[in-house]
Steps between C-alpha positions, in 0.01 A plus 500: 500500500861597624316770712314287701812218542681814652271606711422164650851457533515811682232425755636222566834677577315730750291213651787327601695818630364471862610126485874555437616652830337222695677258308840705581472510884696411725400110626203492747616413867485164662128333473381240688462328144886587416636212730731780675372696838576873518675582866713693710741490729403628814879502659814303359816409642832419380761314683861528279660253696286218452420645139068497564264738456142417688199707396214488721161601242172471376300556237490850331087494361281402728264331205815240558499434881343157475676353228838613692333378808470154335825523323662521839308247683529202196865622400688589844864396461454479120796665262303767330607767218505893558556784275629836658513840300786401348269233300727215586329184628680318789441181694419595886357254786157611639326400775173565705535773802262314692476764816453811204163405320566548113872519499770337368877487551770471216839374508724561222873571409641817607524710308161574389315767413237541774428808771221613717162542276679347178263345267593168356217185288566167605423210359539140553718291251278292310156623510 
């Protein structure tokens, strides 16, 4: 009887084998489900003087374009939240581009880590 306990136990060992490294990755990127929108910078500015950094973007999937599309259009001039490579989340002012189809410009404190073809998610507080 001990026998067959072990080598159930044992198949059950190596059944779930291929399971652990999936559990162990790295988190999936921004979904459309997530709340957050994957993007990235397309150029970005920093002015030391008045202490702003403005990042002109858009999204980085296209599976994403229309929810960012409708993000910009219902949220334009909204305080949003966006997470840089660093992983910190900061509070930045979007808005609508309305003569660049599908972009968006941010406006956050400078300094900030942001450059040409950075990838960022951004989400909006509360949803």
């Amino acid at each position: 009887m001990s026998a067959r306990i072990a080598y159930v136990a044992l198949a059950a060992v190596i059944l779930t084998l291929p399971v652990l490294p999936m559990a162990q990755a790295a988190p999936r990127p921004a979904t459309a489900n997530s709340g957050t929108i994957a993007c990235r910078a397309l150029e970005s500015h920093t002015d030391a003087e008045l202490k702003v950094t403005v990042v002109v973007f858009h999204q980085r999937d296209e599976a994403q374009r229309s929810q960012l599309a409708e993000l910009l259009r219902g949220h334009s001039g909204a305080m949003v939240d966006v997470q840089a490579a660093d992983g910190v989340w900061r509070r930045a002012r979007m808005v609508r581009l309305k003569s660049c189809f599908g972009r968006g410009l941010l406006m956050l404190a400078a300094p900030a880590p942001f450059s040409d073809r950075a990838e960022f998610s951004l989400r909006v507080p509360g949803n």
